[in-house]
C-alpha positions as CSV (number, residue, x, y, z in Angstrom):
1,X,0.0,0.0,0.0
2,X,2.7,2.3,0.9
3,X,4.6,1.9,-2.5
4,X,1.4,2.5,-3.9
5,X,0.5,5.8,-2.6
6,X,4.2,6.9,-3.2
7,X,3.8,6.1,-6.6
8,X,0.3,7.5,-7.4
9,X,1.7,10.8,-5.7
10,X,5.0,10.8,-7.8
11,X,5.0,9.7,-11.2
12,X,1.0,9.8,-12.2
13,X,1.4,6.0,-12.9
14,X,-0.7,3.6,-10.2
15,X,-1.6,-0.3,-10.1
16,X,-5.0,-1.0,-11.4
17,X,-8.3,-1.0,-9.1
18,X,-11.8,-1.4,-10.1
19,X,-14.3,1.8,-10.2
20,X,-16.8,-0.8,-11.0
21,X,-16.9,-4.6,-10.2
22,X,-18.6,-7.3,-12.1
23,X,-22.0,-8.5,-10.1
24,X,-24.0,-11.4,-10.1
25,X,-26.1,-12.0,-12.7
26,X,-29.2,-14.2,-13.4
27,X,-30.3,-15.3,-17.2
28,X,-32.5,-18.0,-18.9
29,X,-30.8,-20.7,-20.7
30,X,-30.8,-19.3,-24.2
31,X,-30.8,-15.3,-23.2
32,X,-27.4,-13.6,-23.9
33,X,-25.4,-12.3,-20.5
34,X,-23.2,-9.7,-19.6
35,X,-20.7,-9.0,-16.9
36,X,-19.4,-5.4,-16.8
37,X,-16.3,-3.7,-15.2
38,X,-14.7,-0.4,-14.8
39,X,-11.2,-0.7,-14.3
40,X,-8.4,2.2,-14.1
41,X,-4.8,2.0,-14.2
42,X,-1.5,3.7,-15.4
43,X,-0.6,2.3,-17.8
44,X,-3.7,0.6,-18.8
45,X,-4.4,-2.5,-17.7
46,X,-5.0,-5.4,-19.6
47,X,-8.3,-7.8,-18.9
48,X,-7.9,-11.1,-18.6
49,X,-11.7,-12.6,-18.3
50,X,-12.2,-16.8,-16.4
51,X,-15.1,-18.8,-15.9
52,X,-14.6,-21.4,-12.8
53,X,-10.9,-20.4,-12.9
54,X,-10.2,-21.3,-17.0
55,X,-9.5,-18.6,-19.0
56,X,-12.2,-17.2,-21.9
57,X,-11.0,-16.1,-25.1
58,X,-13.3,-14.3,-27.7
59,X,-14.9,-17.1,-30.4
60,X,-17.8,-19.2,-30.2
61,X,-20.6,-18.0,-28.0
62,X,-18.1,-15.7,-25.8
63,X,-17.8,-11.7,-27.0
64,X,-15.3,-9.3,-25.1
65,X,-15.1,-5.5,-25.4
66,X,-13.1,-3.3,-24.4
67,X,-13.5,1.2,-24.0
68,X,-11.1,3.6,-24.0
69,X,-12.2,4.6,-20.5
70,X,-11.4,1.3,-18.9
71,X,-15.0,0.0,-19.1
72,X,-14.8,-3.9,-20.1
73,X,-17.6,-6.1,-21.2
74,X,-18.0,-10.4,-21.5
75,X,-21.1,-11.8,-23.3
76,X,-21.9,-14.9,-23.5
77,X,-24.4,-15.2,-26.2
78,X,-27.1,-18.0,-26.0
79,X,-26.7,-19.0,-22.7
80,X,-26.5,-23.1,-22.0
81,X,-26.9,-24.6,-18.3
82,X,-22.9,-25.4,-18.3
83,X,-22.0,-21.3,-18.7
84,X,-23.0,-20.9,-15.0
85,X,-20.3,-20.6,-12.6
86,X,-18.2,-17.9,-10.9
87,X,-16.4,-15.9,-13.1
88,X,-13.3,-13.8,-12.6
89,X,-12.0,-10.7,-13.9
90,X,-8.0,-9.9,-13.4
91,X,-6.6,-6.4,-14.6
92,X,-3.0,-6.3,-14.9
93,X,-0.3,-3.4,-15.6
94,X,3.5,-3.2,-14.4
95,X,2.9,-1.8,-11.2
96,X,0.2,-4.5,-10.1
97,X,-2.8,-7.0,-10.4
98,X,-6.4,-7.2,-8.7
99,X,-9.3,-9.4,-9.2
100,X,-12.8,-9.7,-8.7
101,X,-15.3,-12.2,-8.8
102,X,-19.5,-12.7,-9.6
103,X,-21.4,-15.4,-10.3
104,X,-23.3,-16.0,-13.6
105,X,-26.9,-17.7,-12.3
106,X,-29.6,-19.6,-14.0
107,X,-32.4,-17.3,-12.9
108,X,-36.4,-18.5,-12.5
109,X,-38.9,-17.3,-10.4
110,X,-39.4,-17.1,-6.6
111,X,-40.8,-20.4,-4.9
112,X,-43.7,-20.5,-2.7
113,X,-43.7,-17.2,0.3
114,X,-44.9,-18.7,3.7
115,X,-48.7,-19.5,4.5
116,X,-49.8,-15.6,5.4
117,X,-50.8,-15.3,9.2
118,X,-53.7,-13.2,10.3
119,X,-52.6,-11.4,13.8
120,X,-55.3,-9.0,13.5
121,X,-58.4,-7.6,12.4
122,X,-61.3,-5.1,13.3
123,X,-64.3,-4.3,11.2
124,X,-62.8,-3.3,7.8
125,X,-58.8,-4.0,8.1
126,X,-56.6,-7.0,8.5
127,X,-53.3,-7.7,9.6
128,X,-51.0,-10.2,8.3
129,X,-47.4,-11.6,8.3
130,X,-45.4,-14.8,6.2
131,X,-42.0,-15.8,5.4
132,X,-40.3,-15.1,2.5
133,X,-39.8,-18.2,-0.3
134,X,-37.2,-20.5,0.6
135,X,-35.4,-19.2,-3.1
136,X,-35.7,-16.0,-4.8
137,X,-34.7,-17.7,-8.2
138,X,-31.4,-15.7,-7.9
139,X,-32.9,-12.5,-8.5
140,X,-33.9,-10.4,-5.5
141,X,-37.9,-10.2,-4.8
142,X,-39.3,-6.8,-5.7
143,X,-42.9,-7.0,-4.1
144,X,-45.0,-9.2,-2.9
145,X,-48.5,-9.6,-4.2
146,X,-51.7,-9.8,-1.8
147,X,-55.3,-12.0,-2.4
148,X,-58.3,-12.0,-1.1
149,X,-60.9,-14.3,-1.5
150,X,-64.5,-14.5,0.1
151,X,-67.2,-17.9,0.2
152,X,-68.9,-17.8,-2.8
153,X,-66.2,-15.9,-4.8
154,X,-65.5,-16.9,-8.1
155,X,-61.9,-15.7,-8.7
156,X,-59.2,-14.1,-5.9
157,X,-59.1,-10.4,-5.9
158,X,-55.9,-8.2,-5.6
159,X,-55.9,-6.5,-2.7
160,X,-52.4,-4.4,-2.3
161,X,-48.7,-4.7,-3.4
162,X,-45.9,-4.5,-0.9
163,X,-42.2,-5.0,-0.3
164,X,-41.9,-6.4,2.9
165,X,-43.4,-9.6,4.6
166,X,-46.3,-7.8,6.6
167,X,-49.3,-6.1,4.9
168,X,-52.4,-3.8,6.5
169,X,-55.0,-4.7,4.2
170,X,-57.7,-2.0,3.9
171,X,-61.4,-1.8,2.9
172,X,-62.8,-5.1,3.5
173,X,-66.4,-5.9,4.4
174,X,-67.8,-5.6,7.5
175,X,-68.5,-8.8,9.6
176,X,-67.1,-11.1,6.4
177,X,-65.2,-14.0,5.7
178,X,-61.8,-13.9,4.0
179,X,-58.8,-16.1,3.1
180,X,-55.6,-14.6,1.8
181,X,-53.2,-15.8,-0.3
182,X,-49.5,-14.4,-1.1
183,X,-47.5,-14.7,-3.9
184,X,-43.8,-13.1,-5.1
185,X,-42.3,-11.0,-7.5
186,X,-38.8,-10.9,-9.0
187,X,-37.5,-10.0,-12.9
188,X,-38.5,-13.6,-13.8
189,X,-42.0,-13.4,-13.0
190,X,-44.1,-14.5,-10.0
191,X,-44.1,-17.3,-7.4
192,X,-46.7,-20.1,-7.1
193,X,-48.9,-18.8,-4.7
194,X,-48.9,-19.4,-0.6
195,X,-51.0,-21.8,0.7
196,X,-54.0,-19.9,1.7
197,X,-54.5,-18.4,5.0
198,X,-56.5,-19.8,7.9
199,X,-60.6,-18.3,7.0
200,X,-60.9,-15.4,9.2
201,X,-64.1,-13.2,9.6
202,X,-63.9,-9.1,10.1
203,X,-65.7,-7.9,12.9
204,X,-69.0,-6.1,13.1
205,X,-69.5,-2.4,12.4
206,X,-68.0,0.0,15.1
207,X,-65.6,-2.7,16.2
208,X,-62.1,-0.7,17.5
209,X,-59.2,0.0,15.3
210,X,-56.4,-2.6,14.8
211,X,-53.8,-1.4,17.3
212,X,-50.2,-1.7,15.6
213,X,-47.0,-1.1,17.9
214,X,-44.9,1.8,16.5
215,X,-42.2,-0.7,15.2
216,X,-44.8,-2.6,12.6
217,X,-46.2,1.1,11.9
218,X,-42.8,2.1,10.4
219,X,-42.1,-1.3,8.7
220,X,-45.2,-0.3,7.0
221,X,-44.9,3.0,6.3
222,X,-41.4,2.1,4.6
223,X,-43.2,-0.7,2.9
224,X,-44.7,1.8,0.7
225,X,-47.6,-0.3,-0.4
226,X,-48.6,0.4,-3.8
227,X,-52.8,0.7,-4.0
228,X,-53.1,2.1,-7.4
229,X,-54.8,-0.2,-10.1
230,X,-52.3,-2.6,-11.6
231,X,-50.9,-1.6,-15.0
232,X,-52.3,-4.0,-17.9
233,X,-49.3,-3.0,-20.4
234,X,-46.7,-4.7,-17.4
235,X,-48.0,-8.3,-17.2
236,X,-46.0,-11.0,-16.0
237,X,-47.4,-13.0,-19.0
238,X,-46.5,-10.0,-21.3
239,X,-43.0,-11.0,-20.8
240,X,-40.7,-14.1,-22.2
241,X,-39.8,-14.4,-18.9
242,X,-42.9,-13.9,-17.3
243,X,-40.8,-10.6,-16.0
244,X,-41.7,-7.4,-14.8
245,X,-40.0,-4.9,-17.2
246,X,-41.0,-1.5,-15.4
247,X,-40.2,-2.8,-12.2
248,X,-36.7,-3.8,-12.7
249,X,-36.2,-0.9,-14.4
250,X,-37.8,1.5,-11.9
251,X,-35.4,-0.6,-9.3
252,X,-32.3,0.7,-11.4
253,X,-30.1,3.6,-10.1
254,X,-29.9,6.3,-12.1
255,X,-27.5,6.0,-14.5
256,X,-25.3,8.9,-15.1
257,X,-23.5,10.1,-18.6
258,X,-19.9,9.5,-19.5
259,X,-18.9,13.0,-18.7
260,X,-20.4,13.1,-15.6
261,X,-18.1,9.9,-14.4
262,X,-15.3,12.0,-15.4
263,X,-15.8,15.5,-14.1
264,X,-15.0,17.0,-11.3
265,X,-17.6,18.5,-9.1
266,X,-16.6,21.9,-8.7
267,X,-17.7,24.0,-5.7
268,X,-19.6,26.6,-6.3
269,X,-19.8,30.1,-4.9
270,X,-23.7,30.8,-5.5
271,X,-26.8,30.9,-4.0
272,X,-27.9,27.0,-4.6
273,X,-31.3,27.8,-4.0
274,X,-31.8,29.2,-7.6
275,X,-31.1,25.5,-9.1
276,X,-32.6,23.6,-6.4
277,X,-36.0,23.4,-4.6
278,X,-35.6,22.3,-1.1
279,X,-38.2,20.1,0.6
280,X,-38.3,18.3,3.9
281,X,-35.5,17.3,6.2
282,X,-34.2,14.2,6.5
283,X,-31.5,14.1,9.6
284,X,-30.1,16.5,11.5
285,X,-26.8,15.8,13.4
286,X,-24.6,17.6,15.5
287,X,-23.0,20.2,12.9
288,X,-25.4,19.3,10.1
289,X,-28.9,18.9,8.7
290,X,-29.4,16.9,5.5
291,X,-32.9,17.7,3.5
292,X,-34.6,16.6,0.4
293,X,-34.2,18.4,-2.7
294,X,-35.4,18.4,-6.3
295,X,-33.3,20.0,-9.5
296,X,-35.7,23.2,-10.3
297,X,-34.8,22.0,-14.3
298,X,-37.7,20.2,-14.4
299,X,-35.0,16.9,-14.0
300,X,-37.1,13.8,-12.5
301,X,-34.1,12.9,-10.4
302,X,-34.3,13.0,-6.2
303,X,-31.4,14.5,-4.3
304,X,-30.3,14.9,-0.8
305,X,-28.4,18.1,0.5
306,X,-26.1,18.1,3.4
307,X,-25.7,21.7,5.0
308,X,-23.3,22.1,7.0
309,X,-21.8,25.6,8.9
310,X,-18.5,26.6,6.6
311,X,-16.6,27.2,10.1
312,X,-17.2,23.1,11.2
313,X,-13.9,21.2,10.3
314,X,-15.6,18.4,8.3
315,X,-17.1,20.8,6.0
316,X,-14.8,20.8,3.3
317,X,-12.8,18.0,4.2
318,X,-15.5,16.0,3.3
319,X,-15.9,18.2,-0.2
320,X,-12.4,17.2,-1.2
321,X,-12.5,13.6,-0.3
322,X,-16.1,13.0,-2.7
323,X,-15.5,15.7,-5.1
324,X,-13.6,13.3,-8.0
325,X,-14.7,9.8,-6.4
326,X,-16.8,8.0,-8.7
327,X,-17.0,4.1,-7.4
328,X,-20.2,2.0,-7.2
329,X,-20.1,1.5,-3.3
330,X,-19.1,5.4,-2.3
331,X,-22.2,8.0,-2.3
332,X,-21.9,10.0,-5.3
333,X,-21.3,13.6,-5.3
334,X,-23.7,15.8,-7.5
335,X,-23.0,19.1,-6.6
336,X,-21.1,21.4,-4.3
337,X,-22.1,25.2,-3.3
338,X,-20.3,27.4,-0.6
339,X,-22.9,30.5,0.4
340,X,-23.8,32.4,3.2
341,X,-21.3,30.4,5.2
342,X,-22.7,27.5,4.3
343,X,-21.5,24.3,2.4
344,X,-24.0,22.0,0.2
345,X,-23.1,18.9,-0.5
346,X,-25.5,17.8,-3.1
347,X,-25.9,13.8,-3.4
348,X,-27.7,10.7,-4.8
349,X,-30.7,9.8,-2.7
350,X,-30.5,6.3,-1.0
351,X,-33.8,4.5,-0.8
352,X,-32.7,2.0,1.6
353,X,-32.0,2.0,5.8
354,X,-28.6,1.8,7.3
355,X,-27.4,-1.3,7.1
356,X,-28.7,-2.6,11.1
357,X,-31.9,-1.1,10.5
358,X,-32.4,-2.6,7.7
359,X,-31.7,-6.2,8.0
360,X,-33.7,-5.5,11.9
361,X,-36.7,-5.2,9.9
362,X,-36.8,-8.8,9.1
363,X,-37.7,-11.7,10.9
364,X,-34.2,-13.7,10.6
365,X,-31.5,-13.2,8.0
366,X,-28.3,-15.7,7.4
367,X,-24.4,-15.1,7.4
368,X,-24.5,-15.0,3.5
369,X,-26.2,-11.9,3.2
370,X,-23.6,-10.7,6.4
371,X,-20.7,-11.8,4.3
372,X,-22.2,-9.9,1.2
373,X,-22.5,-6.5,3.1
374,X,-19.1,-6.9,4.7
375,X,-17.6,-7.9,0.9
376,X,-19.4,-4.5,-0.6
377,X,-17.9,-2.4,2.4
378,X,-14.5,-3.5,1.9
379,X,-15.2,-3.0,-1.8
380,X,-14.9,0.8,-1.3
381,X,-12.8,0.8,1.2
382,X,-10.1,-0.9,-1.4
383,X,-10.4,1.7,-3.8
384,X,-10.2,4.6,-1.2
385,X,-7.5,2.9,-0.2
386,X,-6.0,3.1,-3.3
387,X,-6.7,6.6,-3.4
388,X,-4.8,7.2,-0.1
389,X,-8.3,7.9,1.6
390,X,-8.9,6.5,4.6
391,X,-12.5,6.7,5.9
392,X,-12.4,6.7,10.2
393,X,-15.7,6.9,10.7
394,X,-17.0,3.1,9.8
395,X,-20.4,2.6,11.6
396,X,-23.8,1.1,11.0
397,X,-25.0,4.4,10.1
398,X,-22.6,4.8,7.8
399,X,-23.5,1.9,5.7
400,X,-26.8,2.5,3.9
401,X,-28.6,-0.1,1.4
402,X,-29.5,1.9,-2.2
403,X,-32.8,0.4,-1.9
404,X,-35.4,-1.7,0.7
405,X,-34.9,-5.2,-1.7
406,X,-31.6,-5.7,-2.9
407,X,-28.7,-5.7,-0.9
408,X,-26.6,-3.3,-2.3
409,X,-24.9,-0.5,-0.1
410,X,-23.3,2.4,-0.3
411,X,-20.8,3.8,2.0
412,X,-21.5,7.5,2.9
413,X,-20.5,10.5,5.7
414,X,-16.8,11.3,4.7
415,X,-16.5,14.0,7.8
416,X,-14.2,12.2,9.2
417,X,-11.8,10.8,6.3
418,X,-8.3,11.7,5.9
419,X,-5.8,11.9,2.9
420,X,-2.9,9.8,3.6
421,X,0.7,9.6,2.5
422,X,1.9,6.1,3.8
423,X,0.0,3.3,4.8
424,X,0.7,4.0,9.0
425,X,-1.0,7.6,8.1
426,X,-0.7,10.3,10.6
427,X,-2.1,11.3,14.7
428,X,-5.2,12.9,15.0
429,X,-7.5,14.3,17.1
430,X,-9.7,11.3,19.2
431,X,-12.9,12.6,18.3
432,X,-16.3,10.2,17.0
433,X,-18.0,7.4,18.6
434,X,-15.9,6.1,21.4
435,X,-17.2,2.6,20.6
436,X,-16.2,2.2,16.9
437,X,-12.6,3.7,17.3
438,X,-9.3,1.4,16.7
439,X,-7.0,0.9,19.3
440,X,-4.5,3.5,17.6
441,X,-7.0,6.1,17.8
442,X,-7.5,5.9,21.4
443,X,-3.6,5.6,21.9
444,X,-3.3,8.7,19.9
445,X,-1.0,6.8,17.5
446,X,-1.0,7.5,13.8
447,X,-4.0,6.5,12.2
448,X,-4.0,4.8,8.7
449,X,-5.5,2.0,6.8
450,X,-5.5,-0.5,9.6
451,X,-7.7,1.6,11.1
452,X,-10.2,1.3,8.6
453,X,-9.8,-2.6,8.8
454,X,-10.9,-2.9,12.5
455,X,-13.8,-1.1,11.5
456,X,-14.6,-3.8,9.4
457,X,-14.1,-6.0,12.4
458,X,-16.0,-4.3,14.9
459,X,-19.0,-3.9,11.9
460,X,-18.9,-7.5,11.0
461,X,-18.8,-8.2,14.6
462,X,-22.2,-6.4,15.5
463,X,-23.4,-8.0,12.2
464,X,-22.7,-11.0,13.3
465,X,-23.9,-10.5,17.1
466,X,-26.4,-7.8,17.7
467,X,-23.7,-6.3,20.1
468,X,-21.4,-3.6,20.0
469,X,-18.0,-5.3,21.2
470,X,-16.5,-2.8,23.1
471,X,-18.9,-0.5,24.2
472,X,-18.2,0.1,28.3
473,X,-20.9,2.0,30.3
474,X,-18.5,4.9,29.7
475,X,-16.4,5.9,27.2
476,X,-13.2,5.3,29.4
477,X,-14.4,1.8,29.9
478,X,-14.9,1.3,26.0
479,X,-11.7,2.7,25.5
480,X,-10.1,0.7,28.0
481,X,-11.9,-2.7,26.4
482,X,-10.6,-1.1,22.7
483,X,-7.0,-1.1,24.0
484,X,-7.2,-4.2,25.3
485,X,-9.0,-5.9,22.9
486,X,-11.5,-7.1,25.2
487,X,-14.5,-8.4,24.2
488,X,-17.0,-11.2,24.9
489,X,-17.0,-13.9,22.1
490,X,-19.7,-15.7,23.6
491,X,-22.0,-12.7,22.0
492,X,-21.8,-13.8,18.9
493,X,-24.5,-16.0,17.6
494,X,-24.1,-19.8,18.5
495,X,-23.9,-20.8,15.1
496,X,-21.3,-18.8,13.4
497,X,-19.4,-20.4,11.1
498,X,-15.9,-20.4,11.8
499,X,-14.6,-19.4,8.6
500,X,-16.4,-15.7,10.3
501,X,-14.5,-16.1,13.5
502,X,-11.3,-16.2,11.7
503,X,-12.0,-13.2,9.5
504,X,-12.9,-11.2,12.8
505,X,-9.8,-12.6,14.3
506,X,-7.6,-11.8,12.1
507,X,-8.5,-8.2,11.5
508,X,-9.5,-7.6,15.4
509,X,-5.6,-7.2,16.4
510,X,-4.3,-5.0,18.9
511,X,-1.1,-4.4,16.8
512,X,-2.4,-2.9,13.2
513,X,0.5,-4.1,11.2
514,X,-0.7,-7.6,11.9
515,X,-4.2,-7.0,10.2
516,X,-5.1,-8.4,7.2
517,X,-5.0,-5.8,4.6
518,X,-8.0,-4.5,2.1
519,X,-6.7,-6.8,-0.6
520,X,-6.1,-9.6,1.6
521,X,-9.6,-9.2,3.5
522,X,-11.5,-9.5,0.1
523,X,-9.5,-12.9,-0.9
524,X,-10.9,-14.8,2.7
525,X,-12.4,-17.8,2.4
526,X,-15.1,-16.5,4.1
527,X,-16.1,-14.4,0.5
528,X,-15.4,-16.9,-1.6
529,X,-18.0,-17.9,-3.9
530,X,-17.9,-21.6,-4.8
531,X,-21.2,-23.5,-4.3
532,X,-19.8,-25.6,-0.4
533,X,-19.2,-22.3,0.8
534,X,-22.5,-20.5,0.0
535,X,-24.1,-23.0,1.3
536,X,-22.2,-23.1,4.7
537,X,-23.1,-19.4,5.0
538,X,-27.1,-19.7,4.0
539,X,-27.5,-22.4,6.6
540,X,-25.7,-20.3,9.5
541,X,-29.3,-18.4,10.1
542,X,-29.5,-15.8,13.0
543,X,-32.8,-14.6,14.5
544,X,-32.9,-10.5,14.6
545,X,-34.1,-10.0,18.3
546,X,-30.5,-9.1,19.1
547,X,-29.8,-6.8,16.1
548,X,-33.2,-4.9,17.1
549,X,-32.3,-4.1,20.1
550,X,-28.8,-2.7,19.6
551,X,-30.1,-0.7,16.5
552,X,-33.1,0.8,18.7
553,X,-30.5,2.0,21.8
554,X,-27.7,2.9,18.9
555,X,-30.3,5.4,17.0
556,X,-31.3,6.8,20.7
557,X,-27.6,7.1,21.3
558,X,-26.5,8.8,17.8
559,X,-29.6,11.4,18.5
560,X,-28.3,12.9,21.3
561,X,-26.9,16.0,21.1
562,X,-27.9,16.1,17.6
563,X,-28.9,19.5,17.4
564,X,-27.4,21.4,14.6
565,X,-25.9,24.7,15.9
566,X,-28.7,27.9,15.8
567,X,-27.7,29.7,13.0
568,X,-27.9,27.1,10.4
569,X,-31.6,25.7,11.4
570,X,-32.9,29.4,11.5
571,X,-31.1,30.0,7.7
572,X,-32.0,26.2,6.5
573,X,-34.5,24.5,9.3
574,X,-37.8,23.3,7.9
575,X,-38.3,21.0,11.1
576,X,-38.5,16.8,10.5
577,X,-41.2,16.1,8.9
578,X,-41.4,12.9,6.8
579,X,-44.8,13.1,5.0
580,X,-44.1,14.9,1.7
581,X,-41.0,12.9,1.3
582,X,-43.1,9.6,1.9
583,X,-45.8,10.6,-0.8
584,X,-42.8,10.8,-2.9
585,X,-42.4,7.8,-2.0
586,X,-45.4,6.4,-2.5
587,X,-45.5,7.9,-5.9
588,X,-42.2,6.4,-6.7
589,X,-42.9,2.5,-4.9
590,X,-46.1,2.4,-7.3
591,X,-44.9,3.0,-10.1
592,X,-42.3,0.3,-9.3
593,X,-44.6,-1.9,-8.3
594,X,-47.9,-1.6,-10.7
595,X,-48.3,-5.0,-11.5
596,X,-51.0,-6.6,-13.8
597,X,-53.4,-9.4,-12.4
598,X,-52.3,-12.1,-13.5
């Protein structure tokens, strides 16, 4: 790493690293397939593409490309059942090689979702819950279709889309029977349907409201269920896949133009509220207060603004760490505007939770899916890395998923982050969250990219746990157990795997030479890819009583003293207020999710 930096700083020539890495992909047997990457490198590197570790050459049914801007394209044209595998991309120059990997997936649609349960009802509403299918036919589930059915009824009738595994449904009769069925909805059509509920009756007229605890209220208020009539033109039958087109197209992130990857984002010295309308806030923090906004070009694009006084530290430190960053797993920077001693920081709006929230909101969730967060976070860590950026500030908050299905994240908040000139980097002051610091920090030792490593430890480790490992009733005590490395192993979950407690063990070290590095993190075992390990992960699955619990005290903790400072909620403050933002919302979810009737 250190050679690296030196030799990106001095001679403009640097190994290669990936802007973009290839993903998985699902197809149908027949369908052509692509796997994309972005690569950089001085002097360019050269692509060298394998499929279950033997190397593909262009011929046959395999097609490579290659841009001038390092952007480098496989297709394998008329898919058959034996091109599945895990495929690897390696860019090479003088100065250096890296690799990453995907998996190419024979894709289908979701099995069976869970028998729906009825937990509640009153006069015109139910409430139900079910488990989500056993397979999502490799391709992630983008709602989840509700039925109703009375005695006597010919056909089922659609009652609501949704996107997570609870649904209020609305508008039944009063003192009538019901079942209710549930079926799900990926790119590759829809699941058989649940076995039908257990015949329930709604009660008679007057009968009191359902009464739903303020945790399922926002699970369902971020569920975003979409009531509008289902659109004809998007049937499941309409496709040769039985797909959804306008939903996995509505689920893409915008995709910017080829200058806009290039540019710089330059910080402006103007008033940004002549380009931009601002709506509702968001979050406010200690120095900061981050609210909707909407380009005033007519644009149909969704932006966040972070505002934050010109006189805080973090202000433009965290300007010049995003301003020329363009990676898939780092929040991308819009625009920039310095005014009335104010900075803007102008971003892509995530439609996702951080990353603790998020998976809280389910019932259970499995090491695979912990290992796949971890994988993406260490993903932009490597190319910071590269950049000699170190983050400092690694944290569930920190960690946002670009959407409520998929589990794609984004790593955001650079306040913190540092330019470095070596890999030790440099002392600095021991401010943050006592609780997520590295042991070097505390010591007031020079802080580089090992530090960024045991935030990947103590991450995974809460992941993996539902507990913070080294969070004391004070900060002296959590700073004593940091130093120490003391923690309680018996926290984590009984069933572990222990390919996971050698990852956190070998990154978890008092002495941050002796931590794995970025490069070395991403080739573990415990990310590899092959069909045994997969497996091993999927079966090691953890309930979320524990994660819910440390995300509800962490969120209480991160609130206080979250006031922004006076002057900037007087100039800026519009108070938190989420309903405008969720009817933009709920505009947005039903367009994704207007389904036909099949």
């Amino acid at each position: 790493m250190n050679n690296q930096l030196n030799t990106l700083n001095m001679s403009g020539s640097f190994p290669p690293i990936f802007k973009e890495k290839i993903k998985d992909q699902a197809y149908h047997v027949g369908d052509s397939c692509s796997l994309r990457v972005h690569v950089i490198g001085n002097p360019r590197p050269t692509v060298s593409w394998y499929r279950n570790e033997e190397l593909l050459t262009d011929g046959g049914r395999v097609r490579t490309t290659k841009g001038d801007d390092g952007r480098h394209t496989i297709t394998i044209l008329s898919t058959k059942p034996n091109d599945f595998g895990v495929y690897k991309c390696v860019a090479r120059n003088r100065f250096g090689t890296v690799t990453c990997r995907a998996r190419m997936l024979c894709g289908d649609h979701p099995t069976r979702p869970g028998r729906p349960h009825v937990t509640k009802i009153s006069d015109r509403e139910a409430f139900m819950i079910w488990e989500e299918p056993d397979s999502d036919g490799n391709s992630h589930i983008l709602a989840y279709k509700l039925d109703w059915h009375r005695p006597g009824d010919e056909r089922w009738t659609t009652a609501t889309y949704c996107i997570d595994e609870c649904a209020l449904i609305k508008g039944l009769k009063v003192d009538t029977s019901y079942r209710f069925r549930v079926s799900a909805v990926n790119a590759f059509g829809i699941s058989p349907y649940s076995w039908a509920s257990v015949e329930i009756r709604t009660k008679k007229k007057g009968a009191s409201a359902i009464d739903i605890d303020d945790e399922t209220k926002r699970i369902l208020l971020r569920s975003r269920q979409a009531t509008h009539a289902p659109s004809p033109d998007s049937s499941p039958a309409a496709s040769p896949h039985g797909s959804t087109e306008n939903i996995a197209q509505a689920c893409e992130e915008e995709t910017p133009k080829k200058d806009e990857l290039l540019r710089e984002v330059h910080l402006q010295e103007i008033d940004p509220a002549n380009f931009l309308e601002f709506a509702n806030e968001v979050w406010r923090g200690r120095f900061t207060l981050i609210r909707n906004v909407k380009p005033k070009s007519g644009k149909k694009v969704k932006r966040v603004a972070k505002i934050i006084p010109n006189s805080s530290e973090d202000a433009l430190r965290e300007y010049e760490m995003l301003k020329d960053i363009r990676q898939q797993r780092i929040i991308r920077l819009h625009e920039a505007y310095l005014w009335n001693d104010f900075v803007f920081l102008v971003s892509e709006k995530l439609y996702g939770e951080n990353v603790a929230r998020s998976m809280s909101l389910k019932n259970k969730y499995n090491e695979h899916q912990v290992s796949s967060i971890v994988k993406q976070v260490l993903d932009a860590l490597q190319f910071l890395h590269h950049r000699g950026i170190v983050h400092l500030n690694l944290q569930p908050d920190n960690v946002i998923m670009q959407s409520r299905r998929r589990l794609d994240i984004k790593l955001i908040d650079f306040g913190r982050a540092r330019k470095i000139s070596n890999y030790d980097g440099e002392k600095i002051d021991r401010d943050g969250t006592a609780e997520f610091m590295a042991p070097e920090k505390v010591q007031r030792d020079p802080v580089g990219v090992p530090a960024d490593i045991w935030g990947v430890g103590v991450f995974t480790f809460i992941l993996l746990s539902g507990v913070s490992p080294f969070r004391g009733e004070t900060d002296q005590e959590t700073f004593s157990n940091i130093t120490h490395v003391r923690y309680d192993a018996h926290s984590l979950y009984h069933n572990v795997t222990k390919y996971a407690l050698k990852f956190l063990y070998q990154i978890l070290k008092r002495n941050a030479k002796s931590r794995l590095t970025t490069d070395e993190c991403l080739d573990h075992r415990w990310f590899q890819l092959n069909a045994p390990m997969i497996k091993v992960r999927k079966s090691a699955v953890f309930s979320t009583d524990k994660l819910k619990t440390f995300e509800e005290d962490y969120i209480k903790r991160r609130m206080v003293g979250s006031s922004p400072p006076d002057a900037l909620l007087r100039a800026y403050g519009a108070g938190l207020s989420f309903s405008s933002d969720e009817e933009e919302e709920e505009t947005w979810a039903t367009r994704r999710f207007s389904l036909a009737n099949p």
